[in-house]
C-alpha positions, 0 to 999 in steps of 0.5 A: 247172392254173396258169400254171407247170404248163402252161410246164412241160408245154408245154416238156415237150412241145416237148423230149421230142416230139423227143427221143429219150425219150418225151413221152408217158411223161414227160407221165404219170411227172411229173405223177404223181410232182409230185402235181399232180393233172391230169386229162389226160382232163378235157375242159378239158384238150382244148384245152391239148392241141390247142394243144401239138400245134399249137405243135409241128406249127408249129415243125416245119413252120417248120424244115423249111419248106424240104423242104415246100416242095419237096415241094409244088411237086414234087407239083403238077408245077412243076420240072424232071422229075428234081425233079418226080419225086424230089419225088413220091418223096419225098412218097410215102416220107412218105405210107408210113411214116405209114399204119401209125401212122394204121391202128394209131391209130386202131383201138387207141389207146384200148385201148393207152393205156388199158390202159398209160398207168399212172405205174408202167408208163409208167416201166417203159417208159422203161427199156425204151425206153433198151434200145431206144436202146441196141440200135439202136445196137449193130445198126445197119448201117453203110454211110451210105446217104443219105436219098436212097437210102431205098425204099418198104420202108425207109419202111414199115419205119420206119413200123411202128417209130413204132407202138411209141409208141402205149405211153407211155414208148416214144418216137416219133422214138426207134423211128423213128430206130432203125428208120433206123439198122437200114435203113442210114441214118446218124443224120442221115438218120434224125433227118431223115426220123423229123421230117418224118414227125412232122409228118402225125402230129402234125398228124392227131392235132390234127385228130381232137381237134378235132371233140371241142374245138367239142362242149366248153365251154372253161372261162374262162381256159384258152384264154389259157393254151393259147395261152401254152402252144403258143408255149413248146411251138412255141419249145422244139421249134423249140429242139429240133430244131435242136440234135438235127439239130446233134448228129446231124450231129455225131455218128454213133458212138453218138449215142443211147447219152446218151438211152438211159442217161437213159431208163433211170436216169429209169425206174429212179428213177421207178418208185422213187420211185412205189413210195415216194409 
């Protein structure tokens, strides 16, 4: 992989982790399509992974560092009893709706990767997820609850929804923030609680990488290069976030349907052109 290859994978994966379109699906369509040849279960490709995790975790936690913040303080009892308390709620909606993710995980992600994580059907999936975009929307429901109101069944039920990014193509804040929209959250509130619950999973997926990482021989040159990569990744899903929190703010009427079309015309032309190559 040369210096290019990695600034685009790593913009890649800064954009498309938090927007509504697959980062896994892309990171298996583009390559395949470029014919660049990368081997994403080569083991010098470990750390170049576990660094994009950590650039995107990073601007995550940087960008929400407020609501962390709270949430910590909350938990160990500091505040007032009616923060103390929301706090703990909070942090308990969190811990929920990332159980199913982490139990699904970690028994079948192998198997479901391995067994979807094909150029041809990753594509296929991208299709599939602007369907899902586009059905979030026209079921949803419409009465504004605020992140606020959300239930430890909201939160479950949100949780389950993000299982469905475990299949490239499928995209994880997308499900999650449909799974909002159909519990009555606006698309705000959605974006804001598919983010901070992105963090734990990002994070946890890093961690489990790196036991792997101390067993393996970094080649010479791919540390610096991962490192270049997690700052581009960390910045561009920085970048990211605050344009989709702007955006959803702004725009409550349909605001997945310009994903859900792009999601579907690059499906379409992906698989198209796979077929032709």
């Amino acid at each position: 992989m040369d210096t290019l290859q990695a600034v685009v994978i790593a913009i890649l994966q800064g954009a498309t982790e938090l927007f509504p379109v697959s980062s896994l699906g892309h990171a298996v369509v583009l390559p395949a399509l470029l014919r660049w040849g990368i081997d994403q279960h080569d083991p010098s490709f470990l750390p170049f992974l576990v660094m994009l995790h950590v650039g995107t975790a990073t601007a995550l936690l940087g960008f929400f560092w407020r609501d962390w913040w709270a949430l910590f303080i909350g938990v160990i009892g500091i505040g007032d009893t009616h923060q103390v308390q929301e706090s703990r709620r909070v942090f308990l909606l969190v811990v929920i709706a990332t159980i199913p993710a982490v139990i699904v995980g970690f028994l079948l992600e192998k198997f479901v990767r391995g067994l979807f994580a094909s150029p041809l059907v990753a594509a296929t999936f991208l299709i599939v997820n602007g369907v899902l975009l586009l059905f979030g929307e026209r079921l949803r429901q419409r009465g504004q609850r605020p992140l606020s109101s959300l239930t430890q069944m909201d939160a479950l039920t949100i949780g389950i929804w993000q299982c469905t990014a475990l299949i490239p193509g499928m995209s994880r804040s997308g499900a999650t923030i449909v799974g909002g929209l159909l519990r009555g959250l606006n698309h705000e509130g959605a974006a804001h609680f598919s983010f901070l619950i992105a963090t734990p999973i990002i994070l946890g997926a890093t961690v489990l990488e790196v036991p792997k990482l101390l067993h393996e021989s970094v080649p010479a040159g791919v540390l610096e290069l991962s490192v270049l990569a997690a700052v581009v990744a960390g910045v561009t899903a920085l970048l990211s976030t605050w344009f989709l929190m702007r955006y959803f703010r702004q725009h409550d009427a349909m605001a997945l349907n310009p994903f859900a079309y792009y999601c579907i015309l690059a499906g379409v032309v992906s698989l198209g052109l796979l077929v032709l190559i």
